[in-house]
N, C-alpha and C positions, 0 to 999 in steps of 0.2 A: 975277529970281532964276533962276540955272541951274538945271537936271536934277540937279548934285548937291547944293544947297543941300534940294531936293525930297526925295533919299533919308535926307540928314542930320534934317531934319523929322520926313519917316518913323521913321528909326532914335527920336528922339527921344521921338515920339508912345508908338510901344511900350513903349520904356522907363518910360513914364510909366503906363501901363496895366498894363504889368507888375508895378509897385509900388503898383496898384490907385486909381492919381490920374485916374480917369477922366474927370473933366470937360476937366481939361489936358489930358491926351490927346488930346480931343477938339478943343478947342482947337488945338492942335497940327499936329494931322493936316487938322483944314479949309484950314490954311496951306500944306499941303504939296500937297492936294487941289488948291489955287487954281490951284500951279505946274504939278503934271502931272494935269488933269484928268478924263483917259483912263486911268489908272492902277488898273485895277480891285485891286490889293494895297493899294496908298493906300486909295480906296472902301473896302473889304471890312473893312480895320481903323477906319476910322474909321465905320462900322457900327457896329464890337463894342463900338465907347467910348462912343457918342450910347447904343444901346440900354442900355447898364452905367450909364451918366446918367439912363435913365430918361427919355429924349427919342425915345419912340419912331416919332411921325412920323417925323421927322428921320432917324433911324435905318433904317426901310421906305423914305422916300428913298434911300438911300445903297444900301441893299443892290439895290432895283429899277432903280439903276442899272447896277451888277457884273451882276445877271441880262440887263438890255438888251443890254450887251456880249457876254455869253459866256453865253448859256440852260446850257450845259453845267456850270454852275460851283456844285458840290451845297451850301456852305458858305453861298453867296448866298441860295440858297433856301430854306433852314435859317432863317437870319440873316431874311431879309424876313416870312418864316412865323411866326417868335415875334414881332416887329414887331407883325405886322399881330393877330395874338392879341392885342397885349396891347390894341390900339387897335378892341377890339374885332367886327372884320372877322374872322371865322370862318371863312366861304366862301373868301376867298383865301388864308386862313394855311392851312388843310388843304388845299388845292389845291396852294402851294407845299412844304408838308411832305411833302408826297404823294410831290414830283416828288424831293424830298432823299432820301427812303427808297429810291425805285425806284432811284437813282442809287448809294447808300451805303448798305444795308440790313444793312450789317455794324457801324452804328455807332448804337447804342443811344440816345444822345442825340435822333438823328432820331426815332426812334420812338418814344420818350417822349413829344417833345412831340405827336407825331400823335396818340397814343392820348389824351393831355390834351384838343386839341381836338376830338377825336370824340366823349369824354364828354362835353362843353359843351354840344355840339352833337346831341346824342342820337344819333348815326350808328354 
């Protein structure tokens, strides 16, 4: 499969997410993941479909991967941080919310779920 069959995938996946078909989406996007591996926008969206499916191993996979690539990339750490919340892991879901707030402290969503898990966590 080409590089642009890969974006067509993509384009698709989102579409599919967009109209709240997340399991396809996901679906979707692992196909497009297969072709361009390294493709941290690929990764990063097919994140947001696995965790919207409720697959959130899979989902802390996906996004721990965009952070291996790019430590810089605050949506990743965001993304792997409610992850790893929902699978229970505390310690590293506040540790990566941590690092999304210091990074984007202008966007409320991070900070919500930081303070979410700090309640849990009695911290």
């Amino acid at each position: 499969m080409a590089r642009d069959d890969a974006y067509e995938l993509y384009q698709r996946g989102c579409a599919l997410a967009a109209a709240g078909s997340h399991m396809a989406a996901a679906t979707v996007l692992e196909r497009a993941c297969a072709v361009e591996p390294e493709k941290a926008s690929i990764r990063s969206e097919l994140g947001r479909a696995l965790f919207r499916s409720r697959r959130f191993s899979e989902a802390a996979d996906a996004f721990a991967a965009v952070v291996a690539s790019n430590p810089a990339d605050h949506y990743a750490h965001y993304g792997l941080g409610l992850a790893q919340s929902r699978l229970g892991d505390l310690v590293s879901a506040g540790a990566h919310l941590k690092l999304a707030c210091a990074m984007r402290p202008d966007l409320e969503a991070y900070t919500a779920a930081l303070s979410a898990v700090r309640r849990r966590t009695g911290t």
